[in-house]
Backbone bond lengths (Angstrom), bond angles and torsions (degrees), N, CA, C in turn:
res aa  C-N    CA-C-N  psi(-1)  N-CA   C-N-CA  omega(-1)  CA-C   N-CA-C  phi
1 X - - - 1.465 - - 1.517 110.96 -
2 X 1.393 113.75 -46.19 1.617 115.13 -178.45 2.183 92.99 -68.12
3 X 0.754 130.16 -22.86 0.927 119.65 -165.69 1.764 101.32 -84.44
4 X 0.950 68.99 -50.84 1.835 65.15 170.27 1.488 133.57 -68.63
5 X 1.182 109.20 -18.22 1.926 133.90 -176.43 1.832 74.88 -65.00
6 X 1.360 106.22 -59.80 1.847 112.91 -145.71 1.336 107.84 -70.97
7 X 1.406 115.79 -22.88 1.225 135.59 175.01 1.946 108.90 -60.58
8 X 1.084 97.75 -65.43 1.322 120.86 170.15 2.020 126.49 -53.35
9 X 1.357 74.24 -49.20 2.004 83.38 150.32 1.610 124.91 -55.21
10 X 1.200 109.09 -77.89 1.722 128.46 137.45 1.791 109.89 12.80
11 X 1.356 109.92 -84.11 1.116 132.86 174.92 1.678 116.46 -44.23
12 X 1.557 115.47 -75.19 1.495 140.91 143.83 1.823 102.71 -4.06
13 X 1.136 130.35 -82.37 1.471 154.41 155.56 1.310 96.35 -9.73
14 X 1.317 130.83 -95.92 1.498 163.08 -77.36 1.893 73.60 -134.43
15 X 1.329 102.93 -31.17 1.872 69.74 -163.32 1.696 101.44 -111.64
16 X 1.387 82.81 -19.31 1.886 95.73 161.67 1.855 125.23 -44.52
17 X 1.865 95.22 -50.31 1.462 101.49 163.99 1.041 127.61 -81.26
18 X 1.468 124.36 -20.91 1.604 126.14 177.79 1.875 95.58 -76.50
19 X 1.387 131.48 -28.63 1.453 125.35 163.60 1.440 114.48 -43.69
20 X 1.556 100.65 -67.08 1.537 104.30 -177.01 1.300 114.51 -39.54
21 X 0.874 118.69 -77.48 2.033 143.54 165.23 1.126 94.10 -19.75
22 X 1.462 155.69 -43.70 1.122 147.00 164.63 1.589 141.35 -74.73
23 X 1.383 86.35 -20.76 1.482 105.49 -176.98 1.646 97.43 -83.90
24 X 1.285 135.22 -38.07 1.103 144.92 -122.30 2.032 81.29 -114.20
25 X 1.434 118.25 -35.12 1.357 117.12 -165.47 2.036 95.09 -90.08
26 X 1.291 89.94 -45.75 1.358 77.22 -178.38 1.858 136.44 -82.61
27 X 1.947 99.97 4.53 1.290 103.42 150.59 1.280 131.32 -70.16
28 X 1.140 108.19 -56.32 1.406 115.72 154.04 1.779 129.68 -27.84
29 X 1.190 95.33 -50.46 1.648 106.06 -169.05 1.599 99.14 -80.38
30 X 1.344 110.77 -31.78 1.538 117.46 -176.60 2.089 109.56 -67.16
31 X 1.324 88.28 -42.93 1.620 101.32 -170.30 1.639 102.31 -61.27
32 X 1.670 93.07 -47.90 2.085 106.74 -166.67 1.490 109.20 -54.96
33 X 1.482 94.98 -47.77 1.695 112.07 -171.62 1.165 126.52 -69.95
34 X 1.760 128.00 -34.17 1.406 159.36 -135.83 1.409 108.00 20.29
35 X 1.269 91.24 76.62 1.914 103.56 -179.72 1.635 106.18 -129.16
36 X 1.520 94.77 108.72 1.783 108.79 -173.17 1.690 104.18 -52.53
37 X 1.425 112.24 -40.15 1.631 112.39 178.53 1.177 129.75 -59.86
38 X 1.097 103.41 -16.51 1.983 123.21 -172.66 1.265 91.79 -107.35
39 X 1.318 151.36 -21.37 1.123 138.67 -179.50 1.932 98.49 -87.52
40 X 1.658 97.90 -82.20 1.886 93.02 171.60 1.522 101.86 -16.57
41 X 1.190 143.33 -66.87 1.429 135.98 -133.01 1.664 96.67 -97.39
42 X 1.366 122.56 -4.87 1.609 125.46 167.95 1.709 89.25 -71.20
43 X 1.996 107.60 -65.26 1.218 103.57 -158.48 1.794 115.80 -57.61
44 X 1.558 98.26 -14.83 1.805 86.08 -173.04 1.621 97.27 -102.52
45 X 1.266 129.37 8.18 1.274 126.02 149.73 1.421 109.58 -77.28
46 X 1.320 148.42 -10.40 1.251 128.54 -155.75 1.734 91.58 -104.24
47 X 1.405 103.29 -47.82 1.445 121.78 176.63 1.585 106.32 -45.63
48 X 1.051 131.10 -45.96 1.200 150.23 -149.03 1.834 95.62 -85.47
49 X 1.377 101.21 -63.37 1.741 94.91 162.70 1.391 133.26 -18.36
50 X 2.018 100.75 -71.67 0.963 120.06 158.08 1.712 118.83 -6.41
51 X 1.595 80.84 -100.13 1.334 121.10 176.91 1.715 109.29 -20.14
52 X 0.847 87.97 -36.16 1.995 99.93 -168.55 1.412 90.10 -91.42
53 X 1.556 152.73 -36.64 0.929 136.83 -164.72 1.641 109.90 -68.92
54 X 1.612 94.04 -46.94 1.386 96.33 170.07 1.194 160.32 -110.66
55 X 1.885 87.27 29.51 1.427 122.78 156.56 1.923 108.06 -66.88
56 X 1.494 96.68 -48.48 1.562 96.88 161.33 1.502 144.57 -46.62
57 X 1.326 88.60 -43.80 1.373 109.70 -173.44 1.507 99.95 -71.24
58 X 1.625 131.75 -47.85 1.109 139.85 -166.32 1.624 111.38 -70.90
59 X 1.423 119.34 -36.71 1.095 150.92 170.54 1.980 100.14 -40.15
60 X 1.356 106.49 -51.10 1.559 108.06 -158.83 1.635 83.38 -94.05
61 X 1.289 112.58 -49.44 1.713 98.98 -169.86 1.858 119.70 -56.46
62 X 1.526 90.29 -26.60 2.047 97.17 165.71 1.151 119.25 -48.16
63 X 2.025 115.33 -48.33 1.456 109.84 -163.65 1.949 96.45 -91.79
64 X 1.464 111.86 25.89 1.626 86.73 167.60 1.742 106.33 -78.09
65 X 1.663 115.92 178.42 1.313 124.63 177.37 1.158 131.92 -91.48
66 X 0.973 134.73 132.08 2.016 135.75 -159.18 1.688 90.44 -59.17
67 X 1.275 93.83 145.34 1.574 111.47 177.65 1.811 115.37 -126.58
68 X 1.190 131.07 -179.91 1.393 131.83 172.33 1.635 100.24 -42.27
69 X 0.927 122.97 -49.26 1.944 136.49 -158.13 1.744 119.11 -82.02
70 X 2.095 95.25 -35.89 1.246 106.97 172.82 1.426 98.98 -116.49
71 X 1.483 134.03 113.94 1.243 137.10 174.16 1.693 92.85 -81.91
72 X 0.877 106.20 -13.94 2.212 96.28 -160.51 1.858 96.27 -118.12
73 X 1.066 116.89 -2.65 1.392 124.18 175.22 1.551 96.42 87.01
74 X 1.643 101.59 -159.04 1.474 118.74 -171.08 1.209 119.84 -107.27
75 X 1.824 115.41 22.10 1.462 132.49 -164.21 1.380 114.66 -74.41
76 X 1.349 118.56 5.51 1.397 117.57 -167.08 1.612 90.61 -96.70
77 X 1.240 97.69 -33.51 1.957 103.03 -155.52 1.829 104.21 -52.65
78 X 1.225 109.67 -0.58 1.489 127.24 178.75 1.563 101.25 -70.61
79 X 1.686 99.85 -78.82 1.295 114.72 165.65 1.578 125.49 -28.97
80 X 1.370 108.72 -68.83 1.725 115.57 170.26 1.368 114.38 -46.74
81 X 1.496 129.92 -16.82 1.431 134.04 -167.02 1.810 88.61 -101.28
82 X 1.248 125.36 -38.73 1.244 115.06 173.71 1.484 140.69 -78.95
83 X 1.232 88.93 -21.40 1.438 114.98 171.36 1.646 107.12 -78.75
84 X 1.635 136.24 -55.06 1.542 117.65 172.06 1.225 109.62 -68.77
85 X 1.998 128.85 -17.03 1.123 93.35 -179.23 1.594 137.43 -94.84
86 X 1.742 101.27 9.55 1.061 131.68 168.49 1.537 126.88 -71.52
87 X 1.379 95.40 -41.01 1.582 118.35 166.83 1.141 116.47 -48.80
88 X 1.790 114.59 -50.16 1.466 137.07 -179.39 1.170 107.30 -56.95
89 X 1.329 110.22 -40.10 1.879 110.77 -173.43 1.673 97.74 -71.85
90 X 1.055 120.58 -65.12 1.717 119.61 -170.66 1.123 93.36 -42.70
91 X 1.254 153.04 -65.90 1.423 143.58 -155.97 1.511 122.00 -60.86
92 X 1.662 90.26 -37.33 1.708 91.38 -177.47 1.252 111.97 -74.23
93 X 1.877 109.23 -36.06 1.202 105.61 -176.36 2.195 123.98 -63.29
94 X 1.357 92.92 -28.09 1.585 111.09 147.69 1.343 126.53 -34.12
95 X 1.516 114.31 -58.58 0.944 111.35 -174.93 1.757 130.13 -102.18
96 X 1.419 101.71 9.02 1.405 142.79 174.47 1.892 98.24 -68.81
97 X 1.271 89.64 -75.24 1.209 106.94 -162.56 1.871 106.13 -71.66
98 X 1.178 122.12 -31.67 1.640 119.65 153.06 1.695 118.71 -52.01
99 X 1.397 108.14 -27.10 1.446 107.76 169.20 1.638 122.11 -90.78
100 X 1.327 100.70 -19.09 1.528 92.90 175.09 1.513 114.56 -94.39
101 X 1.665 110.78 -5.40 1.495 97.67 166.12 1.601 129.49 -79.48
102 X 1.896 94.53 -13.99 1.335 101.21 174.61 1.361 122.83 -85.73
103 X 1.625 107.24 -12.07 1.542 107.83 178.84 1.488 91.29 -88.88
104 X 1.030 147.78 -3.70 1.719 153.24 -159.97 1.940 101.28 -80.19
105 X 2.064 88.21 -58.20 1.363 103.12 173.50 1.364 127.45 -90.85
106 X 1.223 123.20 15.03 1.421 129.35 155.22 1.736 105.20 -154.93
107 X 1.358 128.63 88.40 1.126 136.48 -171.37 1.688 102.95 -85.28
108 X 1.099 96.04 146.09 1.562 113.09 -164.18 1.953 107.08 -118.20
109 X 0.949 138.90 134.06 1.549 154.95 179.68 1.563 107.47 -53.61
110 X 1.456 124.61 120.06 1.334 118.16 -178.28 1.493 101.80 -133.86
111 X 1.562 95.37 168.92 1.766 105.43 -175.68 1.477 101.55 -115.10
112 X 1.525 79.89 101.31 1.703 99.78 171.52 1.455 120.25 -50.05
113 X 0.965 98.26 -52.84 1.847 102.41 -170.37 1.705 105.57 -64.28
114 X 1.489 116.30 -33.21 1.983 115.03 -175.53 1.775 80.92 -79.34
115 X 0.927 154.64 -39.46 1.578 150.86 -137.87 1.407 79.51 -105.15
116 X 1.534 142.05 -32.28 1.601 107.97 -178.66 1.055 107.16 -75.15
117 X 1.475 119.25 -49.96 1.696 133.74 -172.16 1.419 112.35 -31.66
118 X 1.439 107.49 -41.66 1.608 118.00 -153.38 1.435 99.50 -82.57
119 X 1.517 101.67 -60.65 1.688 101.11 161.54 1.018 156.84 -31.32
120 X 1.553 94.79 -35.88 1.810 109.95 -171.65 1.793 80.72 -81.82
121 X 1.405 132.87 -58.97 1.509 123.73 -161.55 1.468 104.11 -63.23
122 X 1.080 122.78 -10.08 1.458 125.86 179.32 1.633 115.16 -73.96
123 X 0.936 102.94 -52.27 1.359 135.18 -164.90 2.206 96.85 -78.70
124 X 1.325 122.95 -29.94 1.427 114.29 -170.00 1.558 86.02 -88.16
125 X 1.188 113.18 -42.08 1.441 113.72 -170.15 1.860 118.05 -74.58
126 X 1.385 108.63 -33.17 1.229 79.60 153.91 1.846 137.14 -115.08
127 X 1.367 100.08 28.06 1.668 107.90 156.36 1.657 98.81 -82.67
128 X 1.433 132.73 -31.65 1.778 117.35 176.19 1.467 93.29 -55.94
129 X 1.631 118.22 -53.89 1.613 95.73 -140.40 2.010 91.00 -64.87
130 X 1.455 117.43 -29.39 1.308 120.32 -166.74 1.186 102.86 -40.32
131 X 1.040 131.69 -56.62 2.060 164.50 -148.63 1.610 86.85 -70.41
132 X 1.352 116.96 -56.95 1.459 115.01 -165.61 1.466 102.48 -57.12
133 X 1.576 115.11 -69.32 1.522 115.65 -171.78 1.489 123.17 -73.46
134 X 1.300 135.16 27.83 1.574 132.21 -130.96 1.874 82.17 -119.57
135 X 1.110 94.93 -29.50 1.941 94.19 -179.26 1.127 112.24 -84.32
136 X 1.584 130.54 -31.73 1.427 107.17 174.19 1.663 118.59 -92.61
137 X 1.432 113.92 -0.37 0.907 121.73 -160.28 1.746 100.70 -76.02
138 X 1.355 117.82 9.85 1.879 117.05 162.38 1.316 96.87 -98.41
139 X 1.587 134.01 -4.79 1.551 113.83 -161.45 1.499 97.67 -102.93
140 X 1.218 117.60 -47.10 1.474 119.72 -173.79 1.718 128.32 -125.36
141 X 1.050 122.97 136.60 1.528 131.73 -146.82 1.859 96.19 -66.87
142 X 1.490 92.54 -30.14 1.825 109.38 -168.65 1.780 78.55 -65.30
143 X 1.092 109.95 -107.20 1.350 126.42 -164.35 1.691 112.05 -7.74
144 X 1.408 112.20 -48.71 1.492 152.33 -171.16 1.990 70.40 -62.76
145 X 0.841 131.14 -105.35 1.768 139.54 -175.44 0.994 99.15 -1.12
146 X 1.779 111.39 -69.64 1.455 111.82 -158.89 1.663 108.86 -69.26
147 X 0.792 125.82 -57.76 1.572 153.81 171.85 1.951 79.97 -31.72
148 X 1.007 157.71 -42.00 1.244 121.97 -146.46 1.639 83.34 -125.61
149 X 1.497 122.37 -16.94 1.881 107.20 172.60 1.734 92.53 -53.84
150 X 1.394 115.68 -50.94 1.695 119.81 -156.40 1.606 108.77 -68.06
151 X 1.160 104.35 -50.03 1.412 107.98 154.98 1.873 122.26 -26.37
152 X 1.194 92.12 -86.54 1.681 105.62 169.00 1.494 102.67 -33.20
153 X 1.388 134.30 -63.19 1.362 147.09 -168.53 1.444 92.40 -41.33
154 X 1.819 133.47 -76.80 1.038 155.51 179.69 1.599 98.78 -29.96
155 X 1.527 120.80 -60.57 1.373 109.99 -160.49 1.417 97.45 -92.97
156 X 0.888 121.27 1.91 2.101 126.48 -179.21 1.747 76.93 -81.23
157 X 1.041 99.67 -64.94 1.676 92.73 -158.64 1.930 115.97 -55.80
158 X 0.924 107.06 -16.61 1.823 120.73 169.72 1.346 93.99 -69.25
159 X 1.357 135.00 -70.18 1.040 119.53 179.43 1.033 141.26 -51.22
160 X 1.327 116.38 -23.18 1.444 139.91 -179.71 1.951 103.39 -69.76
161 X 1.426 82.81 -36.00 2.091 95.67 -169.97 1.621 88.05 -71.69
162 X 1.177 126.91 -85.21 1.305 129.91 -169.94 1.709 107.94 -30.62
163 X 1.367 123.82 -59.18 1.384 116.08 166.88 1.165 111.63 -28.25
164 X 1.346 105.40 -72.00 2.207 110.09 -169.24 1.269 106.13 -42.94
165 X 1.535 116.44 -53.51 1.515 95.71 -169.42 1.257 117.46 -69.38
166 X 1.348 128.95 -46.31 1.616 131.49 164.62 1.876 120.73 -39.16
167 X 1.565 113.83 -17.49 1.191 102.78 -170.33 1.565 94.91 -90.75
168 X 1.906 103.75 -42.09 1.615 119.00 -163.90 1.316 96.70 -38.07
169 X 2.142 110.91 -68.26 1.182 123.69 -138.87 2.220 107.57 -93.54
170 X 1.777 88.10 -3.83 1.593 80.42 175.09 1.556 114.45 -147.21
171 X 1.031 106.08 22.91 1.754 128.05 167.20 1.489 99.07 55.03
172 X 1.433 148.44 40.32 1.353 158.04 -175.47 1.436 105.77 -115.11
173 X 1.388 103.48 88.44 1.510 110.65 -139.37 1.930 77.71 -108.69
174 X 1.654 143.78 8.54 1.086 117.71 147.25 1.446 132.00 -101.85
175 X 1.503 89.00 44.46 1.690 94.99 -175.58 1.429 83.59 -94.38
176 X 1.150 131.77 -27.34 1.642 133.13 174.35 2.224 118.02 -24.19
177 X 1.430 83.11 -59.17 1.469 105.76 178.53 1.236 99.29 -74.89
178 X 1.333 129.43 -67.51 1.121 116.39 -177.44 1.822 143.31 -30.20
179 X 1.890 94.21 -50.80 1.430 89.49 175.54 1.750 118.33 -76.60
180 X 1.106 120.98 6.74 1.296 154.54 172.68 1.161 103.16 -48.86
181 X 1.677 104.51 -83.27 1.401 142.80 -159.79 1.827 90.77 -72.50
182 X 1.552 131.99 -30.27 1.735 117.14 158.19 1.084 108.87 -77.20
183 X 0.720 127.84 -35.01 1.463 110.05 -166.59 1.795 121.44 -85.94
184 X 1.487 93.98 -22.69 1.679 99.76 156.40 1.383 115.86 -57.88
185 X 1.506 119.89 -44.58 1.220 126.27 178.61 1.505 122.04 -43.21
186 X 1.723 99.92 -59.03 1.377 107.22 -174.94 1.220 113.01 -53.52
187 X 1.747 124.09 -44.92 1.225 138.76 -168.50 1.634 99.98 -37.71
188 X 1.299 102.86 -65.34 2.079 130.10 -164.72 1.678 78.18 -48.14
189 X 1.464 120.16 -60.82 1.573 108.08 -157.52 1.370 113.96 -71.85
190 X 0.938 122.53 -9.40 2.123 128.67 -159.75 1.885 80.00 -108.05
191 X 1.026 157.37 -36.08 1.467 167.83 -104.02 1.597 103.48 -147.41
192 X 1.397 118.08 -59.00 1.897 113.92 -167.39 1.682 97.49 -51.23
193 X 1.472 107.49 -67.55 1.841 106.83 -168.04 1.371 101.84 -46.55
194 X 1.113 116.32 -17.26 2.187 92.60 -158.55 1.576 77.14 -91.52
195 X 1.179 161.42 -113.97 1.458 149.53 103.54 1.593 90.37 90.80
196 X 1.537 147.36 -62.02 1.021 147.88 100.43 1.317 145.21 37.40
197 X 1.513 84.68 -70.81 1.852 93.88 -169.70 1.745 85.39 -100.15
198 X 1.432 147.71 -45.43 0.859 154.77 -153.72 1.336 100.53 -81.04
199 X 1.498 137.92 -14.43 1.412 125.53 -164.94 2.100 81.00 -115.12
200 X 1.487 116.49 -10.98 1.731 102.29 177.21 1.353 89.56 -91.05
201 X 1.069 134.75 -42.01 1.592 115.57 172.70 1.265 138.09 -50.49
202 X 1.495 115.70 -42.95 1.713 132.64 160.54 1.599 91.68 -52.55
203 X 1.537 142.74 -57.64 1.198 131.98 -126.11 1.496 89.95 -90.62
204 X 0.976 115.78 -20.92 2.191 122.77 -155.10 1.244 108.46 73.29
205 X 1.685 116.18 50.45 1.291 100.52 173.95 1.447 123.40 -85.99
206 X 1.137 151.38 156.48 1.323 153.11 -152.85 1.054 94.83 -78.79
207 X 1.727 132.78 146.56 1.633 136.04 -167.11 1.633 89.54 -93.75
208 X 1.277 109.48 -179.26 1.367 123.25 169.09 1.902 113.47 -102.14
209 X 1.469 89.98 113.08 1.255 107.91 175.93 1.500 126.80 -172.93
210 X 1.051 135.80 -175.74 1.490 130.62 -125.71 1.955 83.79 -109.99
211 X 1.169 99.46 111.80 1.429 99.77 -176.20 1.768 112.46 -93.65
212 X 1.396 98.57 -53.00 1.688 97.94 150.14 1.173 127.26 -20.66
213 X 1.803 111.95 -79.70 1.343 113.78 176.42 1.315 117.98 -61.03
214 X 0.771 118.53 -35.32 2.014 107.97 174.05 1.716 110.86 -58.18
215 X 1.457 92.29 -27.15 1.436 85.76 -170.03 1.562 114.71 -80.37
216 X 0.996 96.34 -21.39 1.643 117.09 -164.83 2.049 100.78 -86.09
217 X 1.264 98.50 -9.89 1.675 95.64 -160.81 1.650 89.13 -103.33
218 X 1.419 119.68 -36.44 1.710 130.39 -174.92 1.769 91.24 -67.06
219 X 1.387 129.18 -30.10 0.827 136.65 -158.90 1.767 112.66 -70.18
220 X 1.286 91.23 -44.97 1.662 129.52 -173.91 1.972 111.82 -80.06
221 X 1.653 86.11 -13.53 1.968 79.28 167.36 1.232 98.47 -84.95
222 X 1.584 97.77 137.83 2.379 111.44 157.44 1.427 106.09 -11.27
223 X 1.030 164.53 -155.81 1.586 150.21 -58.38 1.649 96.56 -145.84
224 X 1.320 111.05 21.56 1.995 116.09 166.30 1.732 110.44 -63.59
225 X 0.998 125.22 110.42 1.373 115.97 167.30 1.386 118.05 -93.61
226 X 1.293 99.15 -48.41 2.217 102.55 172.93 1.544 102.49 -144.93
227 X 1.086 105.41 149.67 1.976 115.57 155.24 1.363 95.61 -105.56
228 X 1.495 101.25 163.62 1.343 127.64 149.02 1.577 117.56 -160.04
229 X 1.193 96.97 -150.44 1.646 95.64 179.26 1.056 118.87 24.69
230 X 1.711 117.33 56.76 1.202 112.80 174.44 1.775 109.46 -108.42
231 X 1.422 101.45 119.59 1.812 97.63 161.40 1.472 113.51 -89.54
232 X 1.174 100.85 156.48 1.841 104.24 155.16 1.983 94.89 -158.33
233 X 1.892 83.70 170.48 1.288 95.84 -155.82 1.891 102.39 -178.43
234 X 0.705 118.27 151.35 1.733 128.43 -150.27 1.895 92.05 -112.69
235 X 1.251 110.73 144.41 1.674 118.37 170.15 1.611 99.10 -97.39
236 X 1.395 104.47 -53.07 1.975 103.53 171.85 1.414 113.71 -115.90
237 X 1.447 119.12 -107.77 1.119 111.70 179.60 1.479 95.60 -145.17
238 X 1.541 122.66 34.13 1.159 122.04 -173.70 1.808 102.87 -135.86
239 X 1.530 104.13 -39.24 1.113 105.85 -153.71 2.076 98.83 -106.56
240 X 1.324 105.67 114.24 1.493 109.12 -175.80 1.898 110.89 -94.93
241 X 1.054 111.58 160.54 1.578 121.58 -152.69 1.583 90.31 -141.22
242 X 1.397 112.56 121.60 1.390 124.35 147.48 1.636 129.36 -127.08
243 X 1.588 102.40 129.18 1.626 90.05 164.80 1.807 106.54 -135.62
244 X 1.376 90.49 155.93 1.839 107.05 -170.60 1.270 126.10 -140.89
245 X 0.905 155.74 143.96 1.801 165.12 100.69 1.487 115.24 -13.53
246 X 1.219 114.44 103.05 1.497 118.53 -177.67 1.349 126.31 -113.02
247 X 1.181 141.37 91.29 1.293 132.23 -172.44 1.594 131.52 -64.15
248 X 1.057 113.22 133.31 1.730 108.84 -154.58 1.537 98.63 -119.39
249 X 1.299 121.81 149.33 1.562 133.97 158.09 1.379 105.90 -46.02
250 X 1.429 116.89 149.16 1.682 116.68 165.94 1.559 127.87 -44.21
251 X 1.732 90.24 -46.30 1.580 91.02 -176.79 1.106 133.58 -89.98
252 X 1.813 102.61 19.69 1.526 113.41 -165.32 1.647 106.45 -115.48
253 X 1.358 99.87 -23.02 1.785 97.09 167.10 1.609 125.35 -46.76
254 X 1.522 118.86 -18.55 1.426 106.94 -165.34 1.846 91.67 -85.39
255 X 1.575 117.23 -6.85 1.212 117.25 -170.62 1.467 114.24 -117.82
256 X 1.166 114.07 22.50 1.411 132.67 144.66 1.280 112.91 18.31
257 X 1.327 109.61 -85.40 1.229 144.00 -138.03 1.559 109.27 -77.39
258 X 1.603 105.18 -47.12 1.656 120.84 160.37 1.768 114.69 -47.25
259 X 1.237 99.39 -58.86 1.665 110.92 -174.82 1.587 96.79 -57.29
260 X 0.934 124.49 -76.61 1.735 118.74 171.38 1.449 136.18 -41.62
261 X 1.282 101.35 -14.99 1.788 105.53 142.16 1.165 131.20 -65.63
262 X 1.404 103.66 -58.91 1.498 143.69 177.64 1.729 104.69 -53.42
263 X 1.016 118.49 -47.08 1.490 123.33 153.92 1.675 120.04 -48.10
264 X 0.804 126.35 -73.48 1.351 169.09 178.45 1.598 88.69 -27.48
265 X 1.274 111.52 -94.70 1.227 149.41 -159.12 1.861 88.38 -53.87
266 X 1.102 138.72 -58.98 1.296 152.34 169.25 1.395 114.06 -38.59
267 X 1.159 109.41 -59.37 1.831 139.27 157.71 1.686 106.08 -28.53
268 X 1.104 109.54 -56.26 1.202 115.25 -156.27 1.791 111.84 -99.29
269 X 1.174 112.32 -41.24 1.541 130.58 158.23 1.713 94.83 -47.12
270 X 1.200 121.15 -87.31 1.256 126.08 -151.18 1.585 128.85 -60.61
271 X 1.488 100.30 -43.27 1.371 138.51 -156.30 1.818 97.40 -111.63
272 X 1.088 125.22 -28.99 1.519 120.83 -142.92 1.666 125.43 15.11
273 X 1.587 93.51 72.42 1.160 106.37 158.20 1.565 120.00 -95.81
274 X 1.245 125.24 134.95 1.358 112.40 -163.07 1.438 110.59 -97.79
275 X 1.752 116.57 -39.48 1.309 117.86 167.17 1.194 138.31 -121.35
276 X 1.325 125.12 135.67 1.328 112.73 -127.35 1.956 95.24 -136.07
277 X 1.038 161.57 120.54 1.101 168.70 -57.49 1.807 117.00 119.18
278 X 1.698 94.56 94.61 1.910 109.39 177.04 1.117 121.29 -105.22
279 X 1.262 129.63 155.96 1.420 113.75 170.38 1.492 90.86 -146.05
280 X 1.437 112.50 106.78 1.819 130.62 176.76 1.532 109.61 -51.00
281 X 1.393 144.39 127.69 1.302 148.27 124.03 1.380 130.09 -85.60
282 X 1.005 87.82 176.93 1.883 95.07 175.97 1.812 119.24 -111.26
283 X 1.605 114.65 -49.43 0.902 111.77 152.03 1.579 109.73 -157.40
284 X 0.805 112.63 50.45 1.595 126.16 171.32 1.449 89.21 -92.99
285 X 1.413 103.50 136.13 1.397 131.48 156.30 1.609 113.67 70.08
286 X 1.647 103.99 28.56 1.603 113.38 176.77 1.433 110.90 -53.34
287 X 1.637 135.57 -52.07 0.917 165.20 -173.26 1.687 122.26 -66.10
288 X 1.441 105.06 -16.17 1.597 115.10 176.70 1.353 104.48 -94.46
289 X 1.695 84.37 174.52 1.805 92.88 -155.66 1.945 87.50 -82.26
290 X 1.347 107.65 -160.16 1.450 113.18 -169.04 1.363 108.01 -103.69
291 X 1.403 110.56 -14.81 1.462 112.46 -167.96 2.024 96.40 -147.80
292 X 1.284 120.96 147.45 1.242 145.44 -175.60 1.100 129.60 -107.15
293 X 1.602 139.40 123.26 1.232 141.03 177.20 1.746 104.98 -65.19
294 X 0.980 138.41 -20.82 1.452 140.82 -120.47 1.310 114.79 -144.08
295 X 1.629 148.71 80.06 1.071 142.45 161.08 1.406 131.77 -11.98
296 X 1.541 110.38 -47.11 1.333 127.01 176.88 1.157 122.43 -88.11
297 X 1.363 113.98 2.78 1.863 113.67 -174.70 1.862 109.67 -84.63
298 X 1.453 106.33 -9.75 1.635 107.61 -172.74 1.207 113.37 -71.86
């Protein structure tokens, strides 16, 4: 595990400076050339730095240890790092695309040939950093963030290539704005779901899973007569949370303790739910539904 934290640091670093290095060529190349695409793609490289710093930063504050204050630890701070830096992307891409309608309606003369140059090095450098983060980017929503600003960077910069040659070789100098104005697009579409899943996780929204069958399987332990009042709700995007009201036979309360393994253990095999939270009755709450609008009704 430490090997992998360091591994992951490593990575973090490595693509942090290959950002800079890019941001820094394609201001330049954007200013020399007057190419709105090479500039956007400086500004969503610079952002993107950022962004990665404190994908890092969020990264180390996750693996601290739950304390009196944090019963669930600091695993969200992953989430919260994916969630503004997702935010960050919709905005830029906002404000991307407000600039390429104005270069659309007053298009301005660019140098194709400095706008390919800049691009093509833009574009190798950020498919490496892509390559670096592309494996963890199924494990964690943070990484998953960063991994898709660099991404975007990579296919901003295709567009950027296809522009140059179309402006070099046919002087149609508002294809400039244009590939702009796609690639803002894609951004908004690769960006809403993560943005999405990260604002049902902050909220405690219930994960997607087989509520029937859970119900039907709690149903199927020795002396279960009904659940209800059951919440669930995710800490990241890995780790799922259930708690419930279970109604028990008379002669099965002194054995509690079995059935709530037996729950448990089922829960977690089947469902991968990891934490799991009962509270045994007798016949309180025969008559309620199985599941609750309401935090406070338990």
């Amino acid at each position: 595990m430490g090997d992998e934290k360091e591994t992951t640091g490593v990575k973090f670093f490595e693509v942090t400076t290959l950002n800079l290095l890019i941001t820094v060529a394609e201001f330049i190349g954007g200013i020399a050339s007057g190419s709105l695409s090479l500039l956007s793609d400086a500004i969503h490289n610079l952002g993107d730095s950022a962004s990665i710093v404190m994908a890092f930063i969020a990264s180390k504050i996750s693996a601290c240890a739950s304390n009196q204050s944090k019963t669930f630890g600091y695993r969200r701070a992953e989430i919260l790092s994916s969630y503004f830096n997702s935010i960050f992307l919709i905005i830029m891409s906002a404000m991307l695309m407000w600039e390429a309608v104005q270069r659309l309606i007053h298009p301005e003369k660019v140098n194709g040939n400095l706008m390919l140059i800049v691009a093509v090095i833009g574009f190798v450098a950020n498919l490496a950093s892509a390559l670096l983060l592309h494996r963890g980017s199924s494990e964690s929503l943070n990484i998953k963030a960063t991994y898709l600003h660099i991404l975007s960077d990579a296919l901003s910069s295709i567009g950027v290539i296809i522009g140059a040659v179309i402006i070099k070789n046919f002087h149609i100098y508002w294809v400039d704005p244009l590939m702009t104005m796609l690639v803002s697009l894609y951004i908004a579409y690769e960006t809403i779901p993560l943005i999405i899943e990260s604002t049902n996780i902050l909220m405690e929204a219930g994960p997607k899973l087989d509520y029937d069958a859970i119900r039907n399987e709690v149903l199927d332990v020795p002396g279960v007569v009904n659940m209800h009042h059951v919440h669930t709700w995710m800490i990241d995007e890995h780790r799922v949370m259930l708690s419930a009201h279970i109604n028990l036979k008379d002669e099965y309360l002194s054995e509690v303790e079995p059935v709530y393994r037996t729950i448990e253990k089922m829960l977690k095999d089947k469902f991968n739910i990891e934490h799991v939270t009962l509270q045994a009755e007798v016949d309180r709450g025969l008559e309620s539904h199985t599941f609750t609008t309401k935090r406070d009704d338990v």
